[in-house]
N, C-alpha and C positions, 0 to 999 in steps of 0.2 A: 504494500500500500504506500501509495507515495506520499509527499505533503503537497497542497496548495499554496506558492509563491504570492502575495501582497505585494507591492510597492505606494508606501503611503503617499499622501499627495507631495512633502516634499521631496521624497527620495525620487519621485517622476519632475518635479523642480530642479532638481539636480544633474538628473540625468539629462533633460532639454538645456540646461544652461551649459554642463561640459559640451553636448554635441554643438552648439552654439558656436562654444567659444574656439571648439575645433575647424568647424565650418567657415571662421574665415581667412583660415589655411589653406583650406583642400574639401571640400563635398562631400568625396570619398572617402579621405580617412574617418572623418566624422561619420560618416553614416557606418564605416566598418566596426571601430570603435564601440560606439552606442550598442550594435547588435550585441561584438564581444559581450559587455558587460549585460546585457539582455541575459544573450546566455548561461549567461556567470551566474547571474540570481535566477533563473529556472533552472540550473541546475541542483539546487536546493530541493530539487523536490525528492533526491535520495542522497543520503550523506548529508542532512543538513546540521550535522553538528561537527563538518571535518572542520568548521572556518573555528581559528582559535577564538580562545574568550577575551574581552575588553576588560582590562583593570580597572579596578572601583566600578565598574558597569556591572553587576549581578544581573544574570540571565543575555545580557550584549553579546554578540561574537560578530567576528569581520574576516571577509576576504577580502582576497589581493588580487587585482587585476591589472600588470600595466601599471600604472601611476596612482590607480583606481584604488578606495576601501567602501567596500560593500558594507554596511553596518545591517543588521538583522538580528531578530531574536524570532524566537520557536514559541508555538502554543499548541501544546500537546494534547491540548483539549480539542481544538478544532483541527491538529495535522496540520497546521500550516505554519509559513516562514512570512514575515513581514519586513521587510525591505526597509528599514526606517531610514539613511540616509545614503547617500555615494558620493564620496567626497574625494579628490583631487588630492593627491596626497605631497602636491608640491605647492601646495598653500599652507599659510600659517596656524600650524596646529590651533592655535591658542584662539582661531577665532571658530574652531569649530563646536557647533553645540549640538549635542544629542540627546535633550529633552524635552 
């Protein structure tokens, strides 16, 4: 049984703002990119506790994609993974917030 992947509204705010900010690069890479990280979080739907856990964050964990942190947490009541932010991981920690 698999889980059901979420991406909360910012974590989809994110993800349009990285492809954004990729996009006035290259089209392509932004559109390859964006998928990647698609991917990344459906993949969640077996293994969704390989991404390690966030310190001081109980029940948090993160992958890594590229430059990319998937932030996500599990509700084993409902099988599914929520997608709580993607953040850019050459931006300055200190501004990021995940609550």
């Amino acid at each position: 049984m698999g889980y059901r992947v979420i991406f909360t509204v910012r974590a989809d705010r994110d993800l349009e703002a990285a492809v954004s900010f990729l996009a006035q690069n290259s089209s392509e890479a932004a559109e390859r990119i964006g998928l990647e990280i698609i991917a990344v979080a459906r993949s969640l739907t077996t293994l969704p506790r390989r991404g390690g856990r966030v310190r001081k964050r109980p029940g948090l964990r993160k992958l890594t994609h590229r430059h990319y942190l998937l932030f996500y947490q599990i509700n084993e009541a409902l099988s599914s993974v929520e997608i709580v932010r993607i953040w850019d991981g050459r931006q300055d920690p200190e501004t990021l917030q995940l609550s």
